[in-house]
MDAnalysis code that builds the backbone (N, CA, C; Angstrom):
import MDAnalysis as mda
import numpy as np

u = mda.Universe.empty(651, n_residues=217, atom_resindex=np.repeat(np.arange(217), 3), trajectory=True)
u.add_TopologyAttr("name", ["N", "CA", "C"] * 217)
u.add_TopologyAttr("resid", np.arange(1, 218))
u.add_TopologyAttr("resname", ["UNK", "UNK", "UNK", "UNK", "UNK", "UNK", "UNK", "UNK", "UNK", "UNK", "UNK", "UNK", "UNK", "UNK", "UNK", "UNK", "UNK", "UNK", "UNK", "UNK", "UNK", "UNK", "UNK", "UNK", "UNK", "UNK", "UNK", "UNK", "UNK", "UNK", "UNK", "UNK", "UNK", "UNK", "UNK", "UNK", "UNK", "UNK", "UNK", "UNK", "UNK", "UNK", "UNK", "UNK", "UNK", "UNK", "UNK", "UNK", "UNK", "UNK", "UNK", "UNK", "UNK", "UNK", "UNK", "UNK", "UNK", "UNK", "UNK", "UNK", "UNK", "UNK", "UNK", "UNK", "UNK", "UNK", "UNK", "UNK", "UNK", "UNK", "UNK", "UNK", "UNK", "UNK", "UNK", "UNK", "UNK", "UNK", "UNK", "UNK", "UNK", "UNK", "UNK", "UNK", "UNK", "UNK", "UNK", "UNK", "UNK", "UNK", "UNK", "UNK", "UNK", "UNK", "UNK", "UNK", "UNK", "UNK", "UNK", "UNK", "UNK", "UNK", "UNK", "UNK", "UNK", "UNK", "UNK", "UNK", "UNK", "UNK", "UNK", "UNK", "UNK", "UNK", "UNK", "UNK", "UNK", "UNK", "UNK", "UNK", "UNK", "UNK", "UNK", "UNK", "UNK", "UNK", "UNK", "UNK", "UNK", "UNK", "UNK", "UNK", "UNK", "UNK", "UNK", "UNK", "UNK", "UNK", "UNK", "UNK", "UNK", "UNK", "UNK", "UNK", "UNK", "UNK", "UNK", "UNK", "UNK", "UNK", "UNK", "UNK", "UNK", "UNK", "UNK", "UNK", "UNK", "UNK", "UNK", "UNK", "UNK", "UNK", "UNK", "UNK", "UNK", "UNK", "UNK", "UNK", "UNK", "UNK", "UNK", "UNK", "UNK", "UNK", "UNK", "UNK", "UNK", "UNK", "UNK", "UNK", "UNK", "UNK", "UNK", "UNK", "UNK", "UNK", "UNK", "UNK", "UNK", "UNK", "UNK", "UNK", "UNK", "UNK", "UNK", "UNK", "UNK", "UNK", "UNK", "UNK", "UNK", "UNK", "UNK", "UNK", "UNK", "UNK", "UNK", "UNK", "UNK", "UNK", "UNK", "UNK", "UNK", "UNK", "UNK", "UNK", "UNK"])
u.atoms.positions = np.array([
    [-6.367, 8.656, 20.639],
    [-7.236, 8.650, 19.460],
    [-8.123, 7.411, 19.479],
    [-9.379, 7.617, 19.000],
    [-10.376, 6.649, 19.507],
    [-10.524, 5.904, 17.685],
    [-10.967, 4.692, 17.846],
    [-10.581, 3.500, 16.351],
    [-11.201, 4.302, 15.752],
    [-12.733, 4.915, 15.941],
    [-13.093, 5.666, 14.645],
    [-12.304, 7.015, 14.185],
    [-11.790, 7.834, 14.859],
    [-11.140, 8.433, 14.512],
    [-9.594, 8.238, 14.005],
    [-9.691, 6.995, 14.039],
    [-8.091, 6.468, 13.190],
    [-8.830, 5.971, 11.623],
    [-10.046, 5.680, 12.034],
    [-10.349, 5.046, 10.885],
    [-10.803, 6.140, 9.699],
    [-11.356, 7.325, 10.249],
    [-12.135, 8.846, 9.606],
    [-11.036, 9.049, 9.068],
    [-9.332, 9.413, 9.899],
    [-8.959, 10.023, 9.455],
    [-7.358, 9.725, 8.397],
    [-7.592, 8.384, 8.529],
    [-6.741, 7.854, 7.834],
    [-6.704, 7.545, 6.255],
    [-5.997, 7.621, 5.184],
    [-5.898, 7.975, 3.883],
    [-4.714, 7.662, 3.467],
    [-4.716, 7.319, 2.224],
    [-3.688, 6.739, 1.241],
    [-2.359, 8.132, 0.782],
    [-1.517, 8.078, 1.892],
    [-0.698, 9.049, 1.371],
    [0.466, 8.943, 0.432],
    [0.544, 10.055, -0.719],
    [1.085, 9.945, -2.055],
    [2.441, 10.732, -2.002],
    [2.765, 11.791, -0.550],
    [3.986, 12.549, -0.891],
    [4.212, 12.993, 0.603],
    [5.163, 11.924, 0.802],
    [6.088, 12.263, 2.056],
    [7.010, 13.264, 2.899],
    [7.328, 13.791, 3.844],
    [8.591, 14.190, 4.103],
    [9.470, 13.885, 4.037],
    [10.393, 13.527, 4.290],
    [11.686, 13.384, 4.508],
    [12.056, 12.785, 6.113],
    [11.638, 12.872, 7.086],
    [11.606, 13.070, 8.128],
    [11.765, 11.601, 8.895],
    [12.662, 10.772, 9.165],
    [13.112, 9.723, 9.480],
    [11.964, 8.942, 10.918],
    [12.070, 8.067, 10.751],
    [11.114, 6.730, 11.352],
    [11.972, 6.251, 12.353],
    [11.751, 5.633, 13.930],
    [12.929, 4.615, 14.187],
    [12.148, 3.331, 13.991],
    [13.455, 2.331, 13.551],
    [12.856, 0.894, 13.611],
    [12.519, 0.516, 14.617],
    [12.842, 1.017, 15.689],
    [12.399, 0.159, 16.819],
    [10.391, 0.713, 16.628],
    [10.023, 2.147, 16.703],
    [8.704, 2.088, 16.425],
    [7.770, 1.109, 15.243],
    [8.212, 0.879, 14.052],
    [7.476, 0.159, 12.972],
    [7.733, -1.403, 13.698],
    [8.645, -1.616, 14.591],
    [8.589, -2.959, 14.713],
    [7.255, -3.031, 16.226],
    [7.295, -1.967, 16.959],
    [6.267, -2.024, 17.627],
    [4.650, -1.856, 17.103],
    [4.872, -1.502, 16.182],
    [3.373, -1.263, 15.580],
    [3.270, -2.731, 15.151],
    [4.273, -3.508, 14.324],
    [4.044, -4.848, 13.670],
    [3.482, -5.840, 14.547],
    [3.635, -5.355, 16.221],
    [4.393, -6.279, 16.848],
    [2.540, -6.233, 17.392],
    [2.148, -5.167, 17.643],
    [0.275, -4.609, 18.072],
    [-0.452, -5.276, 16.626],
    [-0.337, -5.016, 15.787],
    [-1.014, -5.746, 14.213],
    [-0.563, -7.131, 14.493],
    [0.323, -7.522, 14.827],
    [-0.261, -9.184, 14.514],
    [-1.290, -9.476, 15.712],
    [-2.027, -8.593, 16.396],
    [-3.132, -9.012, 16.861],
    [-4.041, -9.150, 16.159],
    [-3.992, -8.957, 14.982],
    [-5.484, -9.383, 13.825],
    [-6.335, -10.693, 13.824],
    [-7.172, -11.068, 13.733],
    [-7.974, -12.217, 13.592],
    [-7.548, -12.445, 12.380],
    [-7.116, -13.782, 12.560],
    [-6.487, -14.752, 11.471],
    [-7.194, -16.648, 11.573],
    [-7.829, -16.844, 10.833],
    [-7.964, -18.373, 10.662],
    [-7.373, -19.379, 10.956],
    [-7.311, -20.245, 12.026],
    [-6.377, -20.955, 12.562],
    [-5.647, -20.413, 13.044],
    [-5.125, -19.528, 13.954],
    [-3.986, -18.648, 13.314],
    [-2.620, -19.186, 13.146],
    [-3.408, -18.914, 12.066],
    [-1.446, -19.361, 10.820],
    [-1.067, -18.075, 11.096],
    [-1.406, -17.297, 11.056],
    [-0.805, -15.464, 11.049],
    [0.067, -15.855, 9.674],
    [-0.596, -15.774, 8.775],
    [0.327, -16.124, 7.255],
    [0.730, -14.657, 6.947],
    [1.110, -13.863, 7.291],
    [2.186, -12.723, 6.745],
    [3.760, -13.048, 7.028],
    [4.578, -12.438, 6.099],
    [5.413, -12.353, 5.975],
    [6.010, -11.082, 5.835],
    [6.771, -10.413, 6.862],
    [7.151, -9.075, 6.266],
    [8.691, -8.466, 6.548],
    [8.967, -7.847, 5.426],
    [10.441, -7.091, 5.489],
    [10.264, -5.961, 5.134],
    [11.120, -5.355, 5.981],
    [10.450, -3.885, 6.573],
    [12.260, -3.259, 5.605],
    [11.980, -1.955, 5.092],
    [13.477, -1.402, 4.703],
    [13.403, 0.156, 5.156],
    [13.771, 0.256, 5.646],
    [14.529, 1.847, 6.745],
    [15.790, 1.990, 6.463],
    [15.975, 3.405, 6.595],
    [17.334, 3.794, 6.912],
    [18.090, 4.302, 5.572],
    [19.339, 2.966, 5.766],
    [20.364, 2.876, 4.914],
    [19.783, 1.722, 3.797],
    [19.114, 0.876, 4.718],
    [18.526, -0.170, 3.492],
    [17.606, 0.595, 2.753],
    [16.667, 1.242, 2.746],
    [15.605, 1.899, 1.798],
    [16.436, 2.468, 0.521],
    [16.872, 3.593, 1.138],
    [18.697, 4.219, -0.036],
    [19.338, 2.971, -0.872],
    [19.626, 1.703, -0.366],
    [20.242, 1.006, -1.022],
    [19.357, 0.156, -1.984],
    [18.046, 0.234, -1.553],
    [16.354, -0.521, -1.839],
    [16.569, 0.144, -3.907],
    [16.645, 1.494, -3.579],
    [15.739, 2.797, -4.372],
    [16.992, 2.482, -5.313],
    [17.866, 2.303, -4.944],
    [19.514, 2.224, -5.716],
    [19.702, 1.439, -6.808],
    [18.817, 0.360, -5.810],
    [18.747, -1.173, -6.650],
    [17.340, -1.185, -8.100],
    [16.743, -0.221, -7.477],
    [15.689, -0.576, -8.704],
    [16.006, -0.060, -10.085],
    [17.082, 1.225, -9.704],
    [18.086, 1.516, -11.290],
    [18.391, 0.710, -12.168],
    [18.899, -0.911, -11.955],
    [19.471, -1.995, -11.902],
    [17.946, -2.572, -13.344],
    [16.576, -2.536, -13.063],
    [15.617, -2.938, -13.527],
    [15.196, -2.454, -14.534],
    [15.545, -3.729, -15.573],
    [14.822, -2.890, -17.515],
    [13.652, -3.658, -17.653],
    [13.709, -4.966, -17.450],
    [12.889, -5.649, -18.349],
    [11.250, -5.770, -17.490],
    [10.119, -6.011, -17.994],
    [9.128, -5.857, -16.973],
    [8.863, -7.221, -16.752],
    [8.437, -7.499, -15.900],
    [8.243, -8.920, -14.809],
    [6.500, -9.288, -14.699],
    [6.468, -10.391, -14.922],
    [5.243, -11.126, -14.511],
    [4.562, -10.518, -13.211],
    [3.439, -10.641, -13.153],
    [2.704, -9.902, -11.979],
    [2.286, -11.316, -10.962],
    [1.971, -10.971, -9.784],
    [1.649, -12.403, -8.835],
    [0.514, -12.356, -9.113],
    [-0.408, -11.298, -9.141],
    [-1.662, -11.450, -9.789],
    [-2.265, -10.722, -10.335],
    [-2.866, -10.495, -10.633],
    [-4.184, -9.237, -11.275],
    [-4.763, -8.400, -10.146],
    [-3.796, -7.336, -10.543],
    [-4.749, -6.369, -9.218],
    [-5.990, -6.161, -9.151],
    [-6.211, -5.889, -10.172],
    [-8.020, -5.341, -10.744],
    [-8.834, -6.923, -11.816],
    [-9.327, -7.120, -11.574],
    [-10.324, -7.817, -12.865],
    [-10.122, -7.535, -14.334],
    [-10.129, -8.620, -15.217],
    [-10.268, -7.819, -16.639],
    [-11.634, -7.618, -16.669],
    [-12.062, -6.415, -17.442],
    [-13.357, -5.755, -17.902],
    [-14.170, -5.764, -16.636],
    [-13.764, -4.696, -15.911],
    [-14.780, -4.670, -14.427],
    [-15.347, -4.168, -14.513],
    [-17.020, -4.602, -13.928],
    [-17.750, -4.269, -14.061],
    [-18.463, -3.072, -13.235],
    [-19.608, -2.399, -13.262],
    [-20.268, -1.560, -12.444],
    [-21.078, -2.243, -11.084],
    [-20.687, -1.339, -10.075],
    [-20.306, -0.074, -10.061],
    [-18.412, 0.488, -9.876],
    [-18.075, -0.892, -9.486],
    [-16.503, -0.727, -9.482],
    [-15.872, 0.314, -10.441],
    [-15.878, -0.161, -11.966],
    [-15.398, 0.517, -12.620],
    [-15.406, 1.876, -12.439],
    [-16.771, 2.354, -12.421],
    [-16.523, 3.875, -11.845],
    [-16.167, 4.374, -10.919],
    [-15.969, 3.489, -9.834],
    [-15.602, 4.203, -8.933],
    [-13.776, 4.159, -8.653],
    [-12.984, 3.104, -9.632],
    [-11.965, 3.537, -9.912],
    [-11.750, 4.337, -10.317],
    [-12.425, 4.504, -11.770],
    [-11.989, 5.891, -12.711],
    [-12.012, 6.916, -12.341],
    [-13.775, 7.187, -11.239],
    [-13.831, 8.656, -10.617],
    [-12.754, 9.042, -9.812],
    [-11.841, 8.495, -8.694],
    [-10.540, 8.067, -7.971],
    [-9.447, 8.550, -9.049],
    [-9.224, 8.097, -9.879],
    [-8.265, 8.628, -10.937],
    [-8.438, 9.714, -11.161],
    [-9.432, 10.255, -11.930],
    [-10.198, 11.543, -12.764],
    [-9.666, 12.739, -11.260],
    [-10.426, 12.077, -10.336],
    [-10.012, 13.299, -8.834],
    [-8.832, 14.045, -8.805],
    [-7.154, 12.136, -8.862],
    [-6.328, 12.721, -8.579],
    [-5.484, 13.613, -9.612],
    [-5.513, 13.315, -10.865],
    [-4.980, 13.839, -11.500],
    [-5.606, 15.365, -11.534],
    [-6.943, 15.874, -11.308],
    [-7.617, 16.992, -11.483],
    [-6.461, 17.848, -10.383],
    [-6.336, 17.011, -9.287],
    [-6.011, 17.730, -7.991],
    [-4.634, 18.470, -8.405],
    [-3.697, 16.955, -9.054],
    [-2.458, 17.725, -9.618],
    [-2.426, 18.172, -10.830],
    [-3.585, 18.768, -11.695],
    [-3.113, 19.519, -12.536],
    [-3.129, 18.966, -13.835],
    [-3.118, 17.859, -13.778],
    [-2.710, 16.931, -14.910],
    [-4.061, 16.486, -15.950],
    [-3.753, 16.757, -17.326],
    [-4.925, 16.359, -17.882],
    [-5.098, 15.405, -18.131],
    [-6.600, 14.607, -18.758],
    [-6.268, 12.955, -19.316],
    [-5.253, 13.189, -21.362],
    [-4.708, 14.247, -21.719],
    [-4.217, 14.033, -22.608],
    [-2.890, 13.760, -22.101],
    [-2.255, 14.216, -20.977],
    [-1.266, 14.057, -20.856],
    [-0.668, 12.649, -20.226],
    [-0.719, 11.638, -21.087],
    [-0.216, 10.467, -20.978],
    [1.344, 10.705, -19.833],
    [2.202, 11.230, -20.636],
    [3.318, 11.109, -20.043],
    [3.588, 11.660, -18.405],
    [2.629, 12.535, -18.124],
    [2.428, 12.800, -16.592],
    [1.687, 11.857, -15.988],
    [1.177, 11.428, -16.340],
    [0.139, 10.480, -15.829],
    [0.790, 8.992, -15.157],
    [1.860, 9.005, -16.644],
    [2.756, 7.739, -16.157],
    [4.233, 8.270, -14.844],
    [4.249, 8.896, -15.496],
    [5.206, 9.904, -14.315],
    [5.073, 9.735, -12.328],
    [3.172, 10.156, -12.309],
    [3.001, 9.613, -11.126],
    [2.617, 8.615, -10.786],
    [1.944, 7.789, -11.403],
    [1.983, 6.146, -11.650],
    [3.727, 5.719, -10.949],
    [4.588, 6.197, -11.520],
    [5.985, 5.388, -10.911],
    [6.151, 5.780, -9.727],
    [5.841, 7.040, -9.154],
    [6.018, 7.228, -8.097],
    [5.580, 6.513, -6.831],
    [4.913, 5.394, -7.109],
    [4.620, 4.204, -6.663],
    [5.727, 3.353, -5.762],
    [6.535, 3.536, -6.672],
    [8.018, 2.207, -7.049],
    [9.312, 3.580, -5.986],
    [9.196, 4.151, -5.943],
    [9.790, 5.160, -4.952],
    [9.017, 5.227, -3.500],
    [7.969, 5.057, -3.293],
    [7.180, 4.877, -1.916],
    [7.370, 6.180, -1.732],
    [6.588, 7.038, -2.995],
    [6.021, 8.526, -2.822],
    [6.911, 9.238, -2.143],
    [8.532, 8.827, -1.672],
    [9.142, 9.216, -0.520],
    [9.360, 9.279, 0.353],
    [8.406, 8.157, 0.938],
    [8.630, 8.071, 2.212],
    [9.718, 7.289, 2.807],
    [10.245, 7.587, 4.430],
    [11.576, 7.104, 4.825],
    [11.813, 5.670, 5.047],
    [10.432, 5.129, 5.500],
    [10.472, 3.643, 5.581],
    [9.162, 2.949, 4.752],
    [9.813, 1.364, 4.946],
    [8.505, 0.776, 4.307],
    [8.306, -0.704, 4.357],
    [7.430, -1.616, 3.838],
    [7.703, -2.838, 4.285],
    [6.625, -3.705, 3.058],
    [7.276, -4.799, 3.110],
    [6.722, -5.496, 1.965],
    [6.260, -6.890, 2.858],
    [5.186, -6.913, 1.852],
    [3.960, -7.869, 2.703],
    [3.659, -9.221, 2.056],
    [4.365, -10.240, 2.039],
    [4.460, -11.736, 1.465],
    [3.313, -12.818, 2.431],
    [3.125, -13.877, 1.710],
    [2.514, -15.263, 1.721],
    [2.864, -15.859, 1.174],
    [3.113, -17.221, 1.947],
    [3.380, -18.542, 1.714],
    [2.197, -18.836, 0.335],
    [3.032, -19.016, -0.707],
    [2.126, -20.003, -1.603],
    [1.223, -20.864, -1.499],
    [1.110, -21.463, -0.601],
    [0.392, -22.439, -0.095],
    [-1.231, -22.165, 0.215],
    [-1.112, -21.133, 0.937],
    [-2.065, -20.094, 1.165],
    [-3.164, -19.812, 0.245],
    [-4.586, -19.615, 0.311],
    [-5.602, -19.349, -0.368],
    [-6.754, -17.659, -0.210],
    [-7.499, -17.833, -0.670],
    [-8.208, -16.221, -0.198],
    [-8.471, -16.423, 0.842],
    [-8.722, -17.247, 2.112],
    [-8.836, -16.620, 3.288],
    [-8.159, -15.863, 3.896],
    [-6.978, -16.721, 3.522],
    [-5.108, -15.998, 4.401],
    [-5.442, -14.672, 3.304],
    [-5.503, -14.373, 2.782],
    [-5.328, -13.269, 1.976],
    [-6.283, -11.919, 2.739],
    [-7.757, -12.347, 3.045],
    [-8.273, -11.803, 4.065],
    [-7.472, -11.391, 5.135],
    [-6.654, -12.369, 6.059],
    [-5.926, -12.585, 7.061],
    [-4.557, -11.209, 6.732],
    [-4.310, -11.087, 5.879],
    [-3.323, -9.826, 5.413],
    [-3.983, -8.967, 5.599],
    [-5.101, -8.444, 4.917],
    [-6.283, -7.344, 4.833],
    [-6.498, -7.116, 5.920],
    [-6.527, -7.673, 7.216],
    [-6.858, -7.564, 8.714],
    [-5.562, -7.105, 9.177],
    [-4.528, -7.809, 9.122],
    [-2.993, -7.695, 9.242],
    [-2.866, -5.959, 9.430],
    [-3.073, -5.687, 8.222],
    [-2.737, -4.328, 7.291],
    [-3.010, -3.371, 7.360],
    [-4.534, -3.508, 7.932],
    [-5.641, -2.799, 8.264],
    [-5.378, -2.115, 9.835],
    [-5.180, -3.298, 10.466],
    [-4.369, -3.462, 11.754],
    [-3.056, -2.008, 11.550],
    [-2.210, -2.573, 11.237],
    [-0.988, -1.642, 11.198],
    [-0.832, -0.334, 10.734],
    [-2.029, -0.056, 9.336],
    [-2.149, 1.524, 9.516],
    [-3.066, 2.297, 10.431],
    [-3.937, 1.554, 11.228],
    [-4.892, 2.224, 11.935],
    [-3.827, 2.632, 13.165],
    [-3.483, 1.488, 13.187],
    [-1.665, 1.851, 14.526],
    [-1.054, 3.095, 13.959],
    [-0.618, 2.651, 12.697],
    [0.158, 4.280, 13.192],
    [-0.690, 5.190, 12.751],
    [-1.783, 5.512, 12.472],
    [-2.625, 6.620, 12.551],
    [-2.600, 7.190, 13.900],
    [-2.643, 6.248, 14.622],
    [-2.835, 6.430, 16.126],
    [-1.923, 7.275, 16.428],
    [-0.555, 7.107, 16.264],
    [0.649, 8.222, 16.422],
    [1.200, 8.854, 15.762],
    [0.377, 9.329, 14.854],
    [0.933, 10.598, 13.828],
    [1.255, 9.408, 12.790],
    [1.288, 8.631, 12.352],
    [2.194, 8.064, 11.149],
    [1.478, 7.791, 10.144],
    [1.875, 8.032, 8.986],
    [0.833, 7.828, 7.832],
    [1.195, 6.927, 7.208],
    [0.400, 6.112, 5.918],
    [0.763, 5.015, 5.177],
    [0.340, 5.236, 4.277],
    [0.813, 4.143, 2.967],
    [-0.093, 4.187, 1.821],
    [0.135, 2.689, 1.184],
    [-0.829, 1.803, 1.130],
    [-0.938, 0.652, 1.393],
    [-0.435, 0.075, -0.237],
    [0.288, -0.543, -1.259],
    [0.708, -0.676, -2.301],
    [0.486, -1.963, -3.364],
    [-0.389, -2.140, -3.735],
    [-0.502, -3.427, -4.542],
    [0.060, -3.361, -5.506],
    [0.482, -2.248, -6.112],
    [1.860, -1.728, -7.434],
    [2.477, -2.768, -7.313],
    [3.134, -2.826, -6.147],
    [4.597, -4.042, -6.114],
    [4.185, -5.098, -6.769],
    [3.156, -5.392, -6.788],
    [3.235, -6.924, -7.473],
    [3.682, -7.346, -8.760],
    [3.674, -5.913, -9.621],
    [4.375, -5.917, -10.736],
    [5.686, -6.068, -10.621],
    [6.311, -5.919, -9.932],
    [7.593, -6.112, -9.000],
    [8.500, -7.249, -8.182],
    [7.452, -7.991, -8.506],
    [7.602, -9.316, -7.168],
    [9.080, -10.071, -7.999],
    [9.606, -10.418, -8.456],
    [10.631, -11.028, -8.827],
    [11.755, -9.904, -8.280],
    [11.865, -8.935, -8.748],
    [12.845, -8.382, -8.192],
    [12.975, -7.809, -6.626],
    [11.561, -7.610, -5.835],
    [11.583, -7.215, -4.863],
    [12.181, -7.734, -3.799],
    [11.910, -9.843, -4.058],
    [12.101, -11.055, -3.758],
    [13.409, -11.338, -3.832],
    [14.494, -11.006, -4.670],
    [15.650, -10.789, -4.661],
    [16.028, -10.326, -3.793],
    [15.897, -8.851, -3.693],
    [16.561, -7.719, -2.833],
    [16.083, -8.833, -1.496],
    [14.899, -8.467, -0.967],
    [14.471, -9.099, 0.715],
    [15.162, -10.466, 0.759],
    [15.396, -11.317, -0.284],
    [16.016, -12.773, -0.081],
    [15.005, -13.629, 0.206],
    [13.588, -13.185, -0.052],
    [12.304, -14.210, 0.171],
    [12.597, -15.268, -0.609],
    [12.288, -16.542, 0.049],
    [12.023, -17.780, -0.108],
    [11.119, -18.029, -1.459],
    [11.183, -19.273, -2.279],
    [10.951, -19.051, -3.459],
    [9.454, -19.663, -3.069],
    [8.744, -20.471, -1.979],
    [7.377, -20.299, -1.721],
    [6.687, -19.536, -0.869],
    [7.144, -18.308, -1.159],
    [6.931, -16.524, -0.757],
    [6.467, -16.000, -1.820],
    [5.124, -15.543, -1.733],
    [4.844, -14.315, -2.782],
    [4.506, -13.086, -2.708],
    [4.734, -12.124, -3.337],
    [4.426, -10.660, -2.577],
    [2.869, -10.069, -2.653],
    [2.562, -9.497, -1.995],
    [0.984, -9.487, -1.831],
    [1.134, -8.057, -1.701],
    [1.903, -7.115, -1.353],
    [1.720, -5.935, -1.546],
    [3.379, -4.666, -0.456],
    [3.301, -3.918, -1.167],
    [4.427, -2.818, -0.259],
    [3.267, -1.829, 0.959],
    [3.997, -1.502, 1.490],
    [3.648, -0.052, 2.151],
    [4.138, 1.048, 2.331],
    [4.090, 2.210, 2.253],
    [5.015, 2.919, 2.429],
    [4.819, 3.737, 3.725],
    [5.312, 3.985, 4.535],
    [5.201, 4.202, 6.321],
    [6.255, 5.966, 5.973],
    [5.626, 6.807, 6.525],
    [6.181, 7.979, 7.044],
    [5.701, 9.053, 7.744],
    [5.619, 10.328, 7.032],
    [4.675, 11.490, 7.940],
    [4.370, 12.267, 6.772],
    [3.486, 12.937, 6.358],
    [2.461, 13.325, 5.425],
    [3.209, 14.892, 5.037],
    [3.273, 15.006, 4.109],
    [3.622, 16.132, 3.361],
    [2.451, 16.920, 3.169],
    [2.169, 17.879, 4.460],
    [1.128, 18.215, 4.377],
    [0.792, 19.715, 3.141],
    [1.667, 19.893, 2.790],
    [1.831, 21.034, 1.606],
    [1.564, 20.715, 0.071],
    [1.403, 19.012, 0.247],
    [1.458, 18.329, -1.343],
    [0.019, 18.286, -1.983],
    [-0.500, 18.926, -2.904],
    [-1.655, 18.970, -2.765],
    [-2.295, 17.914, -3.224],
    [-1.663, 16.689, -3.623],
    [-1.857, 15.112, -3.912],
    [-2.978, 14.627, -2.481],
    [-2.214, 15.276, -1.248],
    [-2.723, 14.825, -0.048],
    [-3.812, 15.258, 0.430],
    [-4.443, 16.153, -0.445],
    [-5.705, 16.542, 0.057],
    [-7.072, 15.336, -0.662],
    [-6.368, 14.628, -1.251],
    [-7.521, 13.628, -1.961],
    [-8.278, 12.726, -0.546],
    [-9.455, 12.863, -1.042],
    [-9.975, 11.819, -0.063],
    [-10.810, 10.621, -0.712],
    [-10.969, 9.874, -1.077],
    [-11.856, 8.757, -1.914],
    [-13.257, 8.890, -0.983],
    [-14.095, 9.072, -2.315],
    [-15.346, 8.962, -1.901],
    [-16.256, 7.671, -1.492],
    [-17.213, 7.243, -0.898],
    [-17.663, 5.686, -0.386],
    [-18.779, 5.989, -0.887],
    [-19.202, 4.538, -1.710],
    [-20.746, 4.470, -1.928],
    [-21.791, 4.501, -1.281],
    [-23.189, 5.151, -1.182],
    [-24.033, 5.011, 0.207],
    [-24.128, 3.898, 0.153],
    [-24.686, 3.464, 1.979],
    [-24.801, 2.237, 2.115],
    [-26.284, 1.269, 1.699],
    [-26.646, 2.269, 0.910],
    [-28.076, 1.790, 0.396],
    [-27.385, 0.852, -0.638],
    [-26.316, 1.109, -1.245],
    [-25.920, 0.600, -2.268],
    [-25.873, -1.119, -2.126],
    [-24.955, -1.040, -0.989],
    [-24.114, -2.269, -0.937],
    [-24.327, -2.815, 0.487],
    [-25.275, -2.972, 0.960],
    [-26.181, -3.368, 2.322],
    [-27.563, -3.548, 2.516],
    [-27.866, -4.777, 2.925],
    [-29.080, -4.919, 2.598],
    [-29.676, -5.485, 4.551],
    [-30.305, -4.430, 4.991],
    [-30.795, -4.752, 6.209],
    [-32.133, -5.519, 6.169],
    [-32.319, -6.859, 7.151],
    [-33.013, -7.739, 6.444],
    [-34.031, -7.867, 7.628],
])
């Protein structure tokens, strides 16, 4: 498979099989992604990967969780502006159309919202930390990281769905993995093979033309 065609055909998948991963593959894909261009290279990622028996014991543990937790940061902006804003909302408006779901129905809405915190089902997955210390470049340096590792397993059948949810999460996630207390979580992934029957998975996010946001000089 040639990069653009990892890159065409790769997408944020929402509903997994079942269908088991070996660790030894996700550690070879990790192992091709830390070829990313990184600044200095610090290679500032941090990652713990949960398969198997640990994922089961992962999903077990989040039963355990009432109270809601500080976020590491703000995923989104307050009051974002255009053209962003719409092009979140249109992204929303899509998926819920796809499954059925109206905007009155709050309680479905939140329903697949959690399905987040389950990794849509998939068999493996891995959580993606930085050293505190660290600023928006290293943060770039993840984005390359990341970018890196799902285009990999696009390459061999494997799908992903890249998770900034977790950050609502980061205290307890940090527990479970045993991250270091100048570790912060920057995002989950969820790694498996595509439920190709789910009709969640037929979403594709639309891109702004490049008249928009490019200016050839």
């Amino acid at each position: 498979m040639k990069v653009s065609e990892a890159i065409l055909s790769r997408s944020s998948i929402r509903a997994f099989k079942k269908n088991p991963i070996s660790t030894k593959v996700i550690e070879d894909l990790l192992f091709k992604a830390s070829r990313a261009p990184n600044g200095g290279n610090l290679q500032p990622w941090r990652i713990y990967v949960l398969n198997g028996p640990k994922m089961d014991e992962f999903l077990e543990f989040q039963k355990t969780w009432d109270e809601p937790e500080n976020h590491e940061y703000d995923i989104y902006p307050e009051k974002l502006k255009e053209p962003y804003r719409t092009s979140r909302f249109q992204l929303g408006e899509e998926m819920y159309e796809i499954l059925g779901i109206s905007r009155e129905d709050k309680d479905a809405r939140i329903k697949q919202v959690m399905k987040n915190f389950e990794f849509f089902g998939a068999p493996a997955a891995i959580f993606c930390f930085v050293d505190k210390q660290m600023g928006p470049p290293q943060w770039s340096d993840l984005g390359m990281f990341l970018q890196n590792l799902m285009l990999l397993a696009q390459e061999i059948g494997i799908d992903t769905c890249a998770q900034e949810a977790w950050a609502m999460k980061a205290t307890s996630v940090g527990e479970f993995v045993g991250s270091p207390a100048d570790e912060m979580l920057f995002c989950g992934m969820a790694i498996g093979y595509k439920d190709p029957d789910a009709p969640i998975n037929q979403l594709k996010s639309k891109r702004r033309p490049i008249e928009e946001w490019a200016k050839i000089l």
